[in-house]
N, C-alpha and C positions, 0 to 999 in steps of 0.2 A: 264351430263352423259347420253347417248343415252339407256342404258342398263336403267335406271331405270327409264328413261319416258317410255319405252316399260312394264315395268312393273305393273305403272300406268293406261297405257291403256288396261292394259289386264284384270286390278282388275276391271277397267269400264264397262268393254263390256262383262267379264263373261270367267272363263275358258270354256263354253262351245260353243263359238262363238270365242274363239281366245286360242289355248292353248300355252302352257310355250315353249318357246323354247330360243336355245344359240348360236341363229348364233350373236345379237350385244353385248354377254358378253366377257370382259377382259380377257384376254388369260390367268391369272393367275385363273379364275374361270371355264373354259374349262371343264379341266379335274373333277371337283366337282360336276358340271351342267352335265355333261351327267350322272356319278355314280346314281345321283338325277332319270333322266329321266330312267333310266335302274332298278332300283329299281323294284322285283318284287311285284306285291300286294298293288302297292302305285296308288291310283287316281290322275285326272287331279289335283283337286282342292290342294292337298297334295303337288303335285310334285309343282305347282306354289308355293305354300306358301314357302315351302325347300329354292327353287331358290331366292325368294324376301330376306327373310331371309339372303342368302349368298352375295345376292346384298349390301343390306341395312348394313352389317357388313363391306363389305371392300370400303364402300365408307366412312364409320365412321373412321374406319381404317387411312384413307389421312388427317383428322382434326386437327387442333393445337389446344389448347385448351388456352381459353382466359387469357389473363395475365390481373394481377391486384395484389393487395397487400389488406389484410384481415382489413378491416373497423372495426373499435372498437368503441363498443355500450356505446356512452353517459350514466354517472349515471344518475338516477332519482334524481331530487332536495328533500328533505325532506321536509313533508306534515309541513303547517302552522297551519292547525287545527286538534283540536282531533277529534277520530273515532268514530262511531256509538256506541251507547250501545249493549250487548249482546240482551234484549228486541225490541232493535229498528229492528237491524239484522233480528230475529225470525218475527217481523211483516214481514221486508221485504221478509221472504220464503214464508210465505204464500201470501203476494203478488202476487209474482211473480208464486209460485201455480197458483193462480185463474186466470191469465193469464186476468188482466184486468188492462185497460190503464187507467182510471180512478183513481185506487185504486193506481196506481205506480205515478202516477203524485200527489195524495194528499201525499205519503212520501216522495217522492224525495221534494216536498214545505215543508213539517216537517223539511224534513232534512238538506234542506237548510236554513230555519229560524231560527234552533239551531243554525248553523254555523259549522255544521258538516261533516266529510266524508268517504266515503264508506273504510273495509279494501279492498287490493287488489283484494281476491278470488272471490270479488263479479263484480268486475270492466267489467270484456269485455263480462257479462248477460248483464248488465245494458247497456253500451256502442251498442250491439246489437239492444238493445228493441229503445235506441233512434233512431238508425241509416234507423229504418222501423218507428218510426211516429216521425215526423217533432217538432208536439207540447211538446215531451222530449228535446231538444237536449240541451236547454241552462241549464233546471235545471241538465243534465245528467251531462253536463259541470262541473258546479258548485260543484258536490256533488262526483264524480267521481278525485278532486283536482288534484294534480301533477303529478299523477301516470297517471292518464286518459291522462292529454297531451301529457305524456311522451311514453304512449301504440300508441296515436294516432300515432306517428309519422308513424306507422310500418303498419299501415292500414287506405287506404283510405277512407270506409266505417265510418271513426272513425274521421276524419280530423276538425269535428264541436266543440273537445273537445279543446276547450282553457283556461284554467282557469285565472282569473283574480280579485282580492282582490276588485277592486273599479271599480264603471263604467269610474271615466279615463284609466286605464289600457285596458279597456275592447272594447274605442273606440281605442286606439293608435295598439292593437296587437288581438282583437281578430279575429271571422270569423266577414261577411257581415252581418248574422241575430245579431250576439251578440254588431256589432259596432249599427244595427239600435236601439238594446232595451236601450243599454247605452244612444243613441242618446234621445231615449224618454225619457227616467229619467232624462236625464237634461233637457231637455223643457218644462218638470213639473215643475223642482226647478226655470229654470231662462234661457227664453224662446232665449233673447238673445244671453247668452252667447254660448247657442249650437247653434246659427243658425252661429254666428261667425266662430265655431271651424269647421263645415261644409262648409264654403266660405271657409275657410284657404286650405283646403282639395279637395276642388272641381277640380282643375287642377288635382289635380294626379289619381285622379277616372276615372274607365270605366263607358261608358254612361249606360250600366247593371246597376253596382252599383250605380251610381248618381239617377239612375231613384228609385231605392227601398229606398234610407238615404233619398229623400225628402218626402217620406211617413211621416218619423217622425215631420215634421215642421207640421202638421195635428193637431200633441196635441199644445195646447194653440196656435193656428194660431192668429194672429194679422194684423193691419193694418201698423205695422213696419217691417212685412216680405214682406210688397207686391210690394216694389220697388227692392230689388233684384230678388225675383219670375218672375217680369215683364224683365226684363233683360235677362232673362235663357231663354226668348222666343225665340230670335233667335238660341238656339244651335243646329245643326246638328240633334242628333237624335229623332226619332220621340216619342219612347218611355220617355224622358225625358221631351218632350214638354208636352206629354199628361199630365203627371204627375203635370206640370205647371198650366198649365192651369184649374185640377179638384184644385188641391188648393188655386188659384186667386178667382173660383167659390164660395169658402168656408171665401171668408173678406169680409165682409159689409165693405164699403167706398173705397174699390179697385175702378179702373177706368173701371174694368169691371163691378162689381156688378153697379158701375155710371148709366153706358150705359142699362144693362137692368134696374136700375128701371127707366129712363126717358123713355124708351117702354111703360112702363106699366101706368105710371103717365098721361100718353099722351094718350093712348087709355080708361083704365077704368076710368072714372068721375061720379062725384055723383052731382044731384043736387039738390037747395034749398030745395027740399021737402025729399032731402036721398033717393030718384032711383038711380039706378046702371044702367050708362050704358056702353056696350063693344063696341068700335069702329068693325065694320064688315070689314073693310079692314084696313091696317097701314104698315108702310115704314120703317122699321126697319135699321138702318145704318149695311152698308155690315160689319163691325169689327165682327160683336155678333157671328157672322156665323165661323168665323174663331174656335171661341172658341169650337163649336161642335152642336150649336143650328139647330136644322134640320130646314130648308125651306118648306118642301112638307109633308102634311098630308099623311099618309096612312092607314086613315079610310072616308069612302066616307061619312059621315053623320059628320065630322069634319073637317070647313075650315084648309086652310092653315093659316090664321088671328088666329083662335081659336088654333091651333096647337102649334105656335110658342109661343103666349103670354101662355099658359098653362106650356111651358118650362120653360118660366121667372119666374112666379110666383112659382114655383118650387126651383127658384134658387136664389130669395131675400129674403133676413130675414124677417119673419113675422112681426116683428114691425113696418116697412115701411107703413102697412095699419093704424097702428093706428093714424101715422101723415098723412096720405094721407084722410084718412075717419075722421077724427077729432074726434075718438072716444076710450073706450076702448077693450083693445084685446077679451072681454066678448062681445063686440058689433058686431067687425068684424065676431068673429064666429057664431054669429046670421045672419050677412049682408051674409055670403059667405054659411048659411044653406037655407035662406026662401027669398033670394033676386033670380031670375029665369035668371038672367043675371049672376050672378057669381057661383050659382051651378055647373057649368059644371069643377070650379076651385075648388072647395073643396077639392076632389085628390092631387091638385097640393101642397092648402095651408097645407096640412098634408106632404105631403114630405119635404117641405119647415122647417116645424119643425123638422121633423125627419135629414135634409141637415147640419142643422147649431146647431142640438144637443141641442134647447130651451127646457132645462127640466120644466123651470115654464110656459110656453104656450105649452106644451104637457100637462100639469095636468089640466091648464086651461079647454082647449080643451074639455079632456074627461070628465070632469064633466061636460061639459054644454054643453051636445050630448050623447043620446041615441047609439049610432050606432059605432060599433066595428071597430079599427084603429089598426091594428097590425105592424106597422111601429112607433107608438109611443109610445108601451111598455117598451121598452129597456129607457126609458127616463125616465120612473115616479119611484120614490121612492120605494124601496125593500117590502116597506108595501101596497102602491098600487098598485103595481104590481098584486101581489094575491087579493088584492079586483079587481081588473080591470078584472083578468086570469076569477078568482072562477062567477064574473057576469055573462060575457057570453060564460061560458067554454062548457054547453051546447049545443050555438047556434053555435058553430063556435068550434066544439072541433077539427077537422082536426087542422087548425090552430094553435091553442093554441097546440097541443102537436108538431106539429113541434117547435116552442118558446122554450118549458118549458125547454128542456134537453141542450138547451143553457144560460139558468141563472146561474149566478154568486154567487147566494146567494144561499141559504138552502132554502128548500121548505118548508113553514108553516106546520102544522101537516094536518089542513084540504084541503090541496090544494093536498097534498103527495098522500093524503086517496082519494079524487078526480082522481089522475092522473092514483095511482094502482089500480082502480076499472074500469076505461076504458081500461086499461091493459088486466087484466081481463077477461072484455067483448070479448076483440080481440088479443088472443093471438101466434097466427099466424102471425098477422100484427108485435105486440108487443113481440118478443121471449124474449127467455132467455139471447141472447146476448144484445140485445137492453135496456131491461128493466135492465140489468147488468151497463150500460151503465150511469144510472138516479141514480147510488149508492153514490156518492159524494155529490148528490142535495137531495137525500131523508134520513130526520132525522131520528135519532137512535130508537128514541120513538117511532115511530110509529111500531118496528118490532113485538111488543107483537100483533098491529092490524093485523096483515096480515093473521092472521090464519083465522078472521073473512071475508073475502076477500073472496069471490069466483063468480066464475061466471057462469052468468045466464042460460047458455046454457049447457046441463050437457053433450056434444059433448066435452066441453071442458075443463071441470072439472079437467079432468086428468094431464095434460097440466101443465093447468093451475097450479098445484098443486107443478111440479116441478118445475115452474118458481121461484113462491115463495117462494121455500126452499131454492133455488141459490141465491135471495135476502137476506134472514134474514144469509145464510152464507157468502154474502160478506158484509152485516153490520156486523157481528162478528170483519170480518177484517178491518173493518173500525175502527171500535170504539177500537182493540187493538192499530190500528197509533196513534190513537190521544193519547191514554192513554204515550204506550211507550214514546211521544214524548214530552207529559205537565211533567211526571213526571221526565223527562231528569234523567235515573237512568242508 
């Protein structure tokens, strides 16, 4: 309709650079378009809007309006488990008060561990809060029951809620995140039987998908995954390969781990008298390179030879030296601290630990070595952890607080009292959402200490002051979850 691209262009360019007129309006708007334009007292910008207006109604005017017949809304299936306490509820308002992801993720795990779930009024707060952070969505899932799947249908935003009684249900109809968690929970119980129910599966998957469910063969990886892994090497997409290929990197006795340790066997030797020495040049078989091993150094004080064999040793399990050096793992990390020939691998031999997840040669390790490894914390024991943090929390506190607010466990009382005293110190760096954020991992106990807390700088006393009272009120809210939830009332 030529009359209402004229329109368009006129809203573009400005009634005062093109104004309203009726030479291409329909003869049935004529007479209404000039009344418009003759109008005393009426501006350009008036008299266009009139005419648009008269346009835009009689082109509405000519529309049929869509046929269809009235869709009738599926009931909701009735809930299998009972509903939250009144108490549980009450935690969860102030929860969701304090507007902290933390404190909602430790009740939705309450609430899930009952076996409990939300009533409906709370359902599409909670379905929101997951739909903005990624790490809700499976407990929102869970705890949000029947009603949550059944709300999903009706919003996209919402589509992650699937609920499902068992992780088989969970692999056969949930979403992709919830078939890979399923996927892991069986490769815990019976590493087989999931990698089976995966091959069964694998035709009908997008290479997206394929690429993220083989994450899951990661937990309890074996040397009985590594011939179908090796297989998935020829598929088409890249993304799937990669994914192949970091998990081949991850079995000692695969044909690749093979190939790099006869690298490594070939070039480092020891002899009669226990010298180390590194071959300065080596021929590595062109395969290794496919898997992602760089070729070309790019630091100039680092051969290409030293380059590559550093990648290896990176990439073979640590025990390989004890039969290679004929001695124990307490020896190698002597050989690879004070031997001038394999120092420049020490780096490697720590990632090498941290690659293949050795929690007994990560504890070795740090005991029998002065010097701070923050790639091998996540490895040692809940107890040494904080003897290892609290050591050299000191020398290396950047570090260690980037770590600490990713542990899994509760913070000791003096590691807590540690952490909020550098808090404290920088609390600018350290705000109140951040240190909001450490409320999960810091014990209840210690809130009576905080009052004693302050910091050194009286710039930021103030501050500071407020930090700490947003802390001891969201341990209030804390320690109401857990109560509400131990005393299932």
């Amino acid at each position: 309709m030529q009359s209402w691209n004229d329109i368009i262009n006129t809203a573009l360019l400005g009634t005062a650079k093109k104004a309203a007129d009726t030479d291409s309006l329909p003869a049935p708007l004529q007479a209404a378009a000039s009344e418009v334009l003759a109008a005393p007292g009426m501006d350009r910008e008036d008299q266009f809007l009139q005419i648009a207006a008269l346009v835009f109604n009689y082109r509405q005017s000519g529309s049929q309006p869509a046929a269809g017949s009235p869709d009738t809304l599926p009931v909701c299936e009735p809930e299998t488990k009972k509903y939250c306490s009144p108490t549980a509820l009450q935690a969860l308002q102030h929860t969701l008060d304090s507007d902290n992801t933390p404190l909602l993720t430790l009740w939705l795990e309450c609430c899930a561990g009952s076996h409990q779930v939300l009533p409906p009024e709370y359902l599409p707060r909670i379905l929101e809060n997951a739909s903005r952070h990624k790490t809700l969505r499976n407990l929102a899932a869970t705890c949000c029951g029947r009603r949550g799947e059944w709300l999903a249908q009706y919003n996209r935003e919402w589509n992650f809620s699937v609920v499902a009684d068992t992780k088989e249900e969970l692999w056969q109809h949930g979403t992709t995140a919830q078939r890979l968690e399923a996927l892991v929970r069986m490769r815990e119980e019976n590493p087989a039987e999931a990698r089976t129910l995966l091959q069964e599966a694998w035709s009908k998957e997008s290479a997206a998908v394929k690429g993220e469910l083989l994450g899951a063969l990661a937990t309890k990886i074996s040397l009985e995954d590594a011939s179908w892994l090796e297989s998935l090497l020829t598929e088409k997409s890249k993304q799937v390969k990669e994914a192949t290929w970091k998990l081949l990197k991850k079995i000692p006795g695969s044909n690749l781990h093979e190939q790099y340790q006869q690298v490594l066997e070939t070039a480092i030797l020891a002899d009669d008298k226990g010298k180390i020495t590194v071959a300065a040049d080596i021929q590595p078989p062109e395969e290794i390179f496919k898997s992602g091993i760089e070729k070309l150094s790019n630091h100039a004080r680092v051969s290409d030879a030293e380059h590559i064999l550093s990648q290896l040793v990176a990439l073979v399990h640590p025990r390989i030296w004890e039969q290679h050096f004929n001695c124990s793992f307490e020896e190698v990390v002597s050989l690879f601290h004070h031997q001038t020939s394999l120092k420049p691998f020490l780096p490697s031999l720590v990632e090498a630990i941290s690659w293949f997840g050795d929690s007994s040669r990560a504890l070795a390790f740090v005991q029998h070595t002065n010097t701070f490894h923050m790639a091998l914390l996540p490895l040692l024991p809940a107890d040494q952890q904080d003897t290892y943090i609290l050591q050299h929390f000191d020398a290396h506190s950047n570090l260690v607080m980037n770590y600490v607010g990713q542990m899994k466990q509760v913070w000791s009382e003096e590691l807590a009292l540690k952490v909020l005293r550098y808090c404290a110190g920088n609390p600018y760096t350290y705000s109140q959402r951040t240190v909001g954020d450490f409320v999960t991992l810091v014990p209840v106990s210690v809130k009576s200490a905080l009052e004693s807390i302050t910091s050194g700088n009286e710039n930021y006393q103030t501050y500071w002051k407020s930090i700490s009272l947003h802390l001891v009120g969201l341990l209030q809210i804390k320690t109401f979850i857990l109560q509400s939830f131990s005393k299932n009332i």
